[in-house]
DOLOTOR-449764 format. One line per 4 residues: for each residue y, z, x of C-alpha. Coordinates in steps of 0.25 Angstrom, whole numbers, plus 5000, padded with zeros to 4 digits. Example, Ala and Ser with C-alpha at 12.3 -4.5 7.8 and 13.67 -1.06 7.14 Angstrom:
% residues 2
4982/5031/5049; 4996/5029/5055
This chain:
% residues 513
5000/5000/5000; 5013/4995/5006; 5022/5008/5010; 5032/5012/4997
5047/5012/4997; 5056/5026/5001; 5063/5022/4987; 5061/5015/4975
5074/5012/4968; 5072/5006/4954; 5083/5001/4945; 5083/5000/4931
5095/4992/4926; 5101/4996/4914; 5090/5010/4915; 5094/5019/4905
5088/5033/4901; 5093/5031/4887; 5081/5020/4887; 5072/5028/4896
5071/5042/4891; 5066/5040/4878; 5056/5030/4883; 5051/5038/4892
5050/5050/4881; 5042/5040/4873; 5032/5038/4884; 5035/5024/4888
5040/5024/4902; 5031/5031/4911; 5035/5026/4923; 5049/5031/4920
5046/5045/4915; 5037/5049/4927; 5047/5043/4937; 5059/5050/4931
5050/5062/4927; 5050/5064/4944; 5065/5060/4949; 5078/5063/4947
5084/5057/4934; 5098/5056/4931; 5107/5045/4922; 5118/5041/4931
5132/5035/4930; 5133/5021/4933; 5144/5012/4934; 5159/5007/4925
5154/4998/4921; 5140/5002/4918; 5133/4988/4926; 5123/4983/4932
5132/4978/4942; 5138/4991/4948; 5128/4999/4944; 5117/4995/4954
5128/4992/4963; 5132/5007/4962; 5117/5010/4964; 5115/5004/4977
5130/5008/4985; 5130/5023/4979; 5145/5018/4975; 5153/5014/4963
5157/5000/4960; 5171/5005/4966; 5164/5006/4979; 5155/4993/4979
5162/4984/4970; 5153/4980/4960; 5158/4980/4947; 5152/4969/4936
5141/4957/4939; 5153/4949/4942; 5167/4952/4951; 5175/4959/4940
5189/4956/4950; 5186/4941/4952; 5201/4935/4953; 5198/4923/4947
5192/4926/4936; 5179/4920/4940; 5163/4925/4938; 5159/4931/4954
5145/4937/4952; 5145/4948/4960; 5132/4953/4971; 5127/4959/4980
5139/4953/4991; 5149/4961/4983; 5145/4975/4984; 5156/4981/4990
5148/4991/4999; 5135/4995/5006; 5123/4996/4996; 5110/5007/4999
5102/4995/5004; 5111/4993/5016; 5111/5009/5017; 5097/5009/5018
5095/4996/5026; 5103/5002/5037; 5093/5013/5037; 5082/5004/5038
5076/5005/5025; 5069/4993/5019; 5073/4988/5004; 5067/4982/4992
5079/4978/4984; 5074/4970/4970; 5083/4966/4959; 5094/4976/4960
5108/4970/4953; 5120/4967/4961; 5110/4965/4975; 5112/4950/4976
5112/4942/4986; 5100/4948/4993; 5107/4957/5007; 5099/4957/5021
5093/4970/5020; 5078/4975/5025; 5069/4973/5014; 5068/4965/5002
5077/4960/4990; 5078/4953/4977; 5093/4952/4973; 5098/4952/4959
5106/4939/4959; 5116/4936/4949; 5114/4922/4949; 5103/4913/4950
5096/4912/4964; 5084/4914/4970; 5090/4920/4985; 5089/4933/4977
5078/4939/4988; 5077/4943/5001; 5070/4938/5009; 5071/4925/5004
5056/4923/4999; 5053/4934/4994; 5056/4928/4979; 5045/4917/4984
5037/4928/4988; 5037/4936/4973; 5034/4924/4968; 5021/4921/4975
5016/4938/4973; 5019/4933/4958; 5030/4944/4957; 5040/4931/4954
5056/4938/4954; 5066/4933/4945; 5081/4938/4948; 5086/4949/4936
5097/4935/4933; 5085/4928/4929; 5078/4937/4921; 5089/4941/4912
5090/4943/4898; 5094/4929/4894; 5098/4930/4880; 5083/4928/4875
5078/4940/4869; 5064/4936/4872; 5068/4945/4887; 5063/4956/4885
5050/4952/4887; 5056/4945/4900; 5062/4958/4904; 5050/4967/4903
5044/4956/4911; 5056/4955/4923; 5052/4970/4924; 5037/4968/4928
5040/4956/4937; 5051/4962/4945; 5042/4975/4946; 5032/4964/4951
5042/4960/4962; 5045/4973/4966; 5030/4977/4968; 5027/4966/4976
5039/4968/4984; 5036/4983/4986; 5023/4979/4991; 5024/4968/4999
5037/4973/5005; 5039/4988/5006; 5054/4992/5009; 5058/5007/5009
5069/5005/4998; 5065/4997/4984; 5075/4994/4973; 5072/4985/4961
5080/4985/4948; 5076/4982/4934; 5085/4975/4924; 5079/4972/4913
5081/4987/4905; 5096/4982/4906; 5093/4966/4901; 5084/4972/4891
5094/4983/4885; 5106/4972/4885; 5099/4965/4875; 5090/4973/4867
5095/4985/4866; 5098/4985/4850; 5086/4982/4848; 5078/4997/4851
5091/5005/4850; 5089/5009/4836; 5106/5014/4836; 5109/5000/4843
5121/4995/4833; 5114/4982/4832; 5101/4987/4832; 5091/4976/4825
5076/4977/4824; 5069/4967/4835; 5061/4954/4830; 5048/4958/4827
5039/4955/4839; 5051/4956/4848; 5050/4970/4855; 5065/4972/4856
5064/4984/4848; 5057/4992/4862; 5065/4981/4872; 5072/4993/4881
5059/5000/4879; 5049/4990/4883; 5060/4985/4897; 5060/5000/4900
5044/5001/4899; 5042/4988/4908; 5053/4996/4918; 5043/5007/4917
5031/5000/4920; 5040/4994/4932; 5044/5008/4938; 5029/5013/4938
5025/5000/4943; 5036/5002/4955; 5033/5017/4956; 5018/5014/4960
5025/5006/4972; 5030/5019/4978; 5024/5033/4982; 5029/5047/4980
5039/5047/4992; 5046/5036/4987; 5060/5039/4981; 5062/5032/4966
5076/5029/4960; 5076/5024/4947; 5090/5020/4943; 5100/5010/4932
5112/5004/4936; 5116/5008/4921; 5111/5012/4907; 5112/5006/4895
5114/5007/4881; 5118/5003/4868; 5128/4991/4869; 5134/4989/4855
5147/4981/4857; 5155/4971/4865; 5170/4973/4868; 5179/4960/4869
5189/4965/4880; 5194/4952/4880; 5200/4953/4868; 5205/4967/4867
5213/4962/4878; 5218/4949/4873; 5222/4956/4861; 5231/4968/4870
5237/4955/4876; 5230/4957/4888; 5221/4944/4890; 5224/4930/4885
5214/4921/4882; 5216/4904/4879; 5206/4893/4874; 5194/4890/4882
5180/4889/4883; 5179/4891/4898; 5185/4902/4907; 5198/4895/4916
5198/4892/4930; 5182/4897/4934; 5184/4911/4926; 5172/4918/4921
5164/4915/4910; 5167/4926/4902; 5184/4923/4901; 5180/4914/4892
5173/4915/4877; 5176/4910/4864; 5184/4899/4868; 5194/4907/4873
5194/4912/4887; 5205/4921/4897; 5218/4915/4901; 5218/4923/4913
5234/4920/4915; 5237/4927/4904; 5227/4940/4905; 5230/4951/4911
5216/4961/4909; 5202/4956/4906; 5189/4959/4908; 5184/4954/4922
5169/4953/4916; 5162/4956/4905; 5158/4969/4903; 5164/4975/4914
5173/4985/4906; 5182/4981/4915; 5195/4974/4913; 5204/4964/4924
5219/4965/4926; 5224/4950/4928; 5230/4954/4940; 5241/4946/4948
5237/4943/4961; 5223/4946/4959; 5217/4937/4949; 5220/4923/4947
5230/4925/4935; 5234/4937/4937; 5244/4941/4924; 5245/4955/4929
5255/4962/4941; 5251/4973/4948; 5264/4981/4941; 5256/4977/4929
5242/4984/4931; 5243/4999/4929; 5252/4993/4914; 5241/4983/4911
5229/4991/4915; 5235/5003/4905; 5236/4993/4896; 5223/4990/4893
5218/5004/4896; 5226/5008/4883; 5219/4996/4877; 5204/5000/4881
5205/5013/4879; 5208/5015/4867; 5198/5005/4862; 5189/5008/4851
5174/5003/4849; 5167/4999/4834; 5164/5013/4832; 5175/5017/4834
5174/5025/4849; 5182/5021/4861; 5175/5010/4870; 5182/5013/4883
5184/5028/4889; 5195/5022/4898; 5200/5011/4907; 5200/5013/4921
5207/5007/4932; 5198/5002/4942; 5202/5012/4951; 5197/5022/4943
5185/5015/4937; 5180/5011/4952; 5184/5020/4963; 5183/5012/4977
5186/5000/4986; 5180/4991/4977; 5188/4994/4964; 5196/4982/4968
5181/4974/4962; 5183/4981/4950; 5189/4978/4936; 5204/4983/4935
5200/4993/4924; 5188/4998/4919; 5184/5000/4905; 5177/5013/4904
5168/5014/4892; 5167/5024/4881; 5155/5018/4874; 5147/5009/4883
5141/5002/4871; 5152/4994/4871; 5155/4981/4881; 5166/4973/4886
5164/4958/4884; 5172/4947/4887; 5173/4940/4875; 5187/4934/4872
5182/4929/4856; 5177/4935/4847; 5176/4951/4841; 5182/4962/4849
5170/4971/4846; 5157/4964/4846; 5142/4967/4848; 5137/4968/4863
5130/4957/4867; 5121/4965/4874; 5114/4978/4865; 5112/4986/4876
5125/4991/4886; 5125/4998/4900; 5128/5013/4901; 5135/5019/4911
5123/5029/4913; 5108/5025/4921; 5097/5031/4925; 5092/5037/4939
5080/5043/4943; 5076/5046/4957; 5062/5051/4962; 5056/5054/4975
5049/5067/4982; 5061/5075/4986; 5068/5072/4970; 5069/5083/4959
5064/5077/4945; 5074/5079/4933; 5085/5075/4926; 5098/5077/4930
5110/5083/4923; 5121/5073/4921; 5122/5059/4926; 5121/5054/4940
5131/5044/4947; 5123/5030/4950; 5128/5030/4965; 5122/5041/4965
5108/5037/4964; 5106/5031/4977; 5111/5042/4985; 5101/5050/4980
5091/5040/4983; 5095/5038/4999; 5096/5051/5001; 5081/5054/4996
5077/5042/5006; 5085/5050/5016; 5094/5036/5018; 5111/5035/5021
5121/5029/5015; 5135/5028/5018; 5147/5039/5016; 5156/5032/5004
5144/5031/4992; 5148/5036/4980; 5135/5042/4976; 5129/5054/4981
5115/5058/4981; 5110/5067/4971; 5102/5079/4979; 5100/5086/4967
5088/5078/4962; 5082/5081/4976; 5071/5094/4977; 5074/5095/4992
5086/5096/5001; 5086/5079/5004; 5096/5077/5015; 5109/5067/5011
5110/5057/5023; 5122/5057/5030; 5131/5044/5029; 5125/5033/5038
5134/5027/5048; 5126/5015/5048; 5131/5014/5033; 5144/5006/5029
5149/5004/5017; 5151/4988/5016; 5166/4985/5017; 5173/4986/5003
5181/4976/4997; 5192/4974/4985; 5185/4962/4983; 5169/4956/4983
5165/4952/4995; 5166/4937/4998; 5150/4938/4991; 5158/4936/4977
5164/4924/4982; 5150/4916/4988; 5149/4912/4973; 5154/4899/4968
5167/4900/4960; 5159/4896/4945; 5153/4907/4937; 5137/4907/4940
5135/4900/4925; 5118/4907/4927; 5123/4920/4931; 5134/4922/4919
5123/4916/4908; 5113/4928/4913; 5123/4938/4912; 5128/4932/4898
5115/4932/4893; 5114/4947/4898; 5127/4950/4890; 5135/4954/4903
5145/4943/4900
C-alpha cells in the first residue's frame, strides 16, 4: 500500500450544516457522522460576499479578500467595463502550497476554484479552469493518464449544471468520478498534502433547492419519477460515499479537514440594482441589444443597455453586492470627481439602506466603503461599496427591464456561514461554541502538520481544538508574502479583449450572471 498523506483536506463547496445535521440524524451520512463525531466541528464565517471566488481564495492564504484581491469570478474594478475572468495569476499573495512547497512538502491539488492556471510546484495538479481548455494539469499527461486508469477527469466548467434539470443524476455521478480520479491519483502518486473540492452540493442546491425545502416560497412538488424532492439529500449522500471512500486512503495519523467556502440556503428573490439606481438618477441607460465598446455582457438586457457616459454607480458584476463609482480618471467614462465621491457614495448608501424587501424586512444592514468592507492593500480590486445583507435570501441581478423584485433565478443562495471539521490524533472531538473565521481553518491545519507560514496572515490557529500543547511555528523566513498590488497582475490581461462567450454561457446557465 502506497504511504498516506500527513493531511487530507476535503472541500465541500456550497457545505452547509443546515443540510448535514439532519441527515445525518436521520442515519444517512455515515461517513460524515463518524468523521465529524472524532474532530473539531465548527461553522465558520466566510466572505462579503459569501462566494466561491473569495472563499477558497481566503481558505488557501489564511487572509481576506483585502489582502489577496479576489473578489468575484470576474475583476469587479475592470476600467473599461470589459469581462476579465479572473485566476490563479491574480491572487494577490502567497498561497499555503507555496508555504509548504518551500518546506519541501509534496502536493496533490484537484479541482480546488480560483487554482488555475496550474503553478510549478512539487507534486501534482488539476486546475479548476474558467474556460474551456485541456492545459488544466500538471504535468502535462496526467489528463491522458486518467484516462487510460479509466478514471476519465472532466474540468468542474464542464460539468455544470447547464440548465437541464436532468443534472442531478450528472451531479451524483461528477461525484463518484472525480473520487475515481483522486484515488487513482492517491495511489499511484502519494504526496504529503492532498486537497480536492467537490461542487456539486453548490450546483445541485442553486437549482433544486425548492423542490425538498417544504418552506421554500415556491415550493412545487417534483414530476413523478423525478427525485427532486430528495436532490440535496441524494448529492450529500453520494459526498458521503465520496468521504469514506477518501478516508479509507488514509491511516489514523493523518490530519482531516473538511471545509465550504460557503453555506447555502433558501434563495427567494432577485433585486434589480440596475433600476433602483436609474430610477435615483444615478444610472442611464439607451436602446441596445449589445453592450457598447466590448463592455460586459451583463450591461445589456431587455434591449436596453448602460450608457456609461451618463452613469455614475452601477454594479460591476452581478451578484457581487457590490456597487462601482463611475470615477473620472479611472474608468473610461468617468462622470464622477473625486470632490464627488464621499457625496455620491452617501447617496446611494441612503438609497440602499433603507430599502425594504416583499416581506416587508430591510434587504441591506449597511453599505460599506470598500475601506471598511475589505481591510488591506488590495482593497483597490474591490468594488467601491459594499452591500451588506440583512436577508441573504435576496440577490443583486443586473437586470435593466423588467420587475424591480423578481423570483431568483437560482432557489438555493450562498450564506455567509460553512462548515469545518478538523480531525487528527492530537484533536479534541466537539462542537464549538460560536462561529469560527475561514482564515482560520488552515492555520490550524499547519500548525497540526507542524509546517510555517509567513507573519502577516489573517488567520490564527485554533489551539483550543488540540488535547495536547501542539507547538505554533515560528514565522519562516523563507516565507514571502507575493508583492501586492492595487491592480491584477499582468495575468488579468494574457486574455483576449472579447468576453469568453463559453465561459459566460456556463455561468448563466448556473445563475451567476
Amino acid at each position: 500500500m502506497p504511504p498516506t498523506p500527513r493531511a487530507l483536506v476535503i472541500g465541500i463547496d456550497g457545505g452547509t450544516f443546515d443540510v448535514i445535521d439532519p441527515l445525518i440524524a436521520r442515519g444517512l451520512l455515515p461517513n460524515l457522522a463518524g468523521l465529524l463525531r472524532s474532530s473539531a466541528v465548527a461553522r465558520t464565517t466566510t466572505t462579503w460576499p459569501a462566494h466561491t471566488a473569495p472563499g477558497w481564495s481566503t481558505f488557501v492564504t489564511a487572509g481576506r479578500p483585502g489582502k489577496h484581491g479576489i473578489y468575484q469570478f470576474y475583476d469587479t474594478q475592470a476600467p473599461d467595463y470589459r469581462a476579465r475572468v479572473t485566476q490563479a495569476g491574480d491572487l494577490g499573495r502567497s498561497s499555503a502550497w507555496d508555504w509548504l512547497a518551500a518546506q519541501e512538502y509534496t502536493l496533490g491539488l484537484i479541482n480546488i476554484p480560483m487554482s488555475h492556471p496550474p503553478a510549478d510546484l512539487p507534486g501534482y495538479q488539476i486546475s479548476w479552469p474558467l474556460e474551456r481548455t485541456l492545459r488544466h494539469c500538471r504535468p502535462d499527461s496526467l489528463l491522458r493518464e486518467l484516462a487510460a486508469a479509466k478514471a476519465h477527469f472532466q474540468s468542474d466548467l464542464a460539468t455544470m449544471f447547464r440548465g437541464d434539470m436532468g443534472y442531478l443524476e450528472q451531479a451524483e455521478h461528477n461525484v463518484e468520478a472525480r473520487v475515481r480520479s483522486v484515488r487513482h491519483l492517491m495511489t499511484t502518486r502519494p504526496a504529503d498534502v492532498v486537497m480536492v473540492v467537490l461542487t456539486e452540493a453548490d450546483r445541485v442546491g442553486h437549482h433544486y433547492w425548492h423542490f425538498e425545502d417544504q418552506t421554500h416560497p415556491r415550493h412545487e412538488p417534483a414530476p413523478a419519477g423525478s427525485g427532486w424532492e430528495l436532490a440535496n439529500t441524494r448529492v450529500y449522500r453520494a459526498i458521503d460515499t465520496a468521504v469514506g471512500e477518501l478516508l479509507a486512503l488514509v491511516d489514523e495519523d493523518t490530519a482531516v479537514t473538511v471545509v465550504s467556502d460557503h453555506g447555502l440556503g433558501q434563495g427567494r428573490y432577485g433585486l434589480a440594482v440596475h433600476r433602483i439606481l436609474e430610477e435615483a438618477g444615478l444610472l442611464a441607460t439607451e436602446p441596445g441589444e449589445a453592450p457598447a465598446d466590448g463592455a460586459a455582457s451583463w450591461f445589456a438586457s431587455g434591449g436596453r443597455r448602460i450608457d456609461f457616459a451618463r452613469t455614475a454607480v452601477y454594479m460591476p458584476v452581478p451578484g457581487s453586492y457590490g456597487l462601482n463609482l463611475n470615477l473620472r480618471a479611472r474608468q473610461l467614462r468617468g462622470t464622477v470627481a473625486p470632490r464627488d465621491r464621499d457625496r455620491v457614495s452617501a447617496e446611494v448608501a441612503g438609497l440602499f439602506e433603507g430599502l425594504k424587501g416583499p416581506t416587508g424586512d430591510p434587504v441591506f444592514r449597511a453599505v460599506l466603503p470598500s475601506a471598511e468592507a475589505y481591510p488591506g492593500p488590495l482593497r483597490g480590486r474591490a468594488p467601491d461599496l459594499l452591500l451588506l445583507p440583512a436577508d441573504e435570501s435576496v440577490l443583486p441581478v443586473s437586470d435593466l427591464t423588467g420587475d424591480l423584485w423578481q423570483p431568483s433565478a437560482q432557489t438555493g443562495l450562498h450564506r455567509h456561514e460553512g462548515i469545518w471539521a478538523h480531525r487528527s490524533p492530537r484533536t479534541r472531538p466537539g462542537r464549538l461554541a460560536g462561529t469560527v473565521p475561514l482564515a482560520d481553518t488552515l492555520p490550524t491545519l499547519l500548525t497540526d502538520l507542524g509546517a510555517a507560514w509567513p507573519d502577516d496572515v489573517d488567520g490564527r490557529p485554533r489551539t483550543e481544538v488540540f488535547t495536547e500543547d501542539v507547538p505554533v511555528p515560528r514565522p519562516d523566513p523563507r516565507l514571502t508574502a507575493r508583492t501586492a498590488t492595487a491592480q491584477p497582475s499582468d495575468a488579468a490581461d494574457r486574455a483576449a479583449e472579447e468576453e469568453d462567450d463559453y465561459t459566460s454561457s456556463r455561468l448563466r446557465e448556473m445563475g451567476y450572471l
